[in-house]
N, C-alpha and C positions, 0 to 999 in steps of 0.2 A: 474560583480557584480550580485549577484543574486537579484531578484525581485519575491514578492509574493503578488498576489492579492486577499485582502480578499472582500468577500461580505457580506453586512448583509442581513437579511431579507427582501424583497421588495427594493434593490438595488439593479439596473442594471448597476452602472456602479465600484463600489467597489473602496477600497481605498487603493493604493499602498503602499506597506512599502519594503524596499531599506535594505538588508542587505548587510553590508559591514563590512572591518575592520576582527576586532577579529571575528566576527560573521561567516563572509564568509571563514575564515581558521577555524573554529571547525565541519562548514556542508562539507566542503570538506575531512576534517581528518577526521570524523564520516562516512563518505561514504567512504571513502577508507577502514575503518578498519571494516565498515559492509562487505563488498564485497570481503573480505581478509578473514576475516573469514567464508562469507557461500562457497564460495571456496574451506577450508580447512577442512568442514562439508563435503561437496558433494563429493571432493577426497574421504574422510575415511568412507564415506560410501554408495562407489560408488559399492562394490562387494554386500554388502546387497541386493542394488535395482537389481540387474543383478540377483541376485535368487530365485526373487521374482516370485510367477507362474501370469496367469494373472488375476485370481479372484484377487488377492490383488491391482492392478493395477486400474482394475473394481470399489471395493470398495472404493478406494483413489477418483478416480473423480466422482462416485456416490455421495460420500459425501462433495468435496469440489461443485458438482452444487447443493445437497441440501439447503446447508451453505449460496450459493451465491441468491437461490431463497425465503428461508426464508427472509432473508435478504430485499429484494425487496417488497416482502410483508407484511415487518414489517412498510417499510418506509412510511412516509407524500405521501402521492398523486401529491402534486404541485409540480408540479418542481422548484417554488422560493423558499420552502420549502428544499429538497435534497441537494442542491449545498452546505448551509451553514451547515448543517448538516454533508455532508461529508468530510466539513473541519477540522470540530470539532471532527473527531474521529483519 
């Protein structure tokens, strides 16, 4: 059974919610057919990235650590703050 624990704002210890039933067979089928499919993305365009020179490489993880540091800098400061926030995205 899967289990997710949400927290709210200024709780420490958050409130379990129990999926199961239909629930637990649509996160399992959704995850198989995501994982099926970036599978059958990264197959067909697996020769792309292989001719790629390495500035293109450069520029991929220059911009996903931009992305990730904006990010950090956009966020609430508290950390009781963060947690419920990055549930909710």
């Amino acid at each position: 059974m899967l289990v997710k624990r949400v927290l709210a704002p200024g709780d420490s210890k958050g409130e379990v919610l129990s999926v199961g039933g239909l629930g637990a067979w649509l996160v399992k089928t959704a995850t198989l057919v995501f994982f099926a499919t970036l599978l059958l993305i990264l197959t067909k365009t697996a020769g792309a990235f292989l001719q790629m020179d390495l500035r293109f490489y450069l520029t991929i993880t220059l911009t996903t650590l931009a992305g990730l540091a904006i990010g950090d800098l956009l966020a609430p400061k508290e950390p009781e703050m963060k947690t419920p926030l990055l549930w909710r995205t």
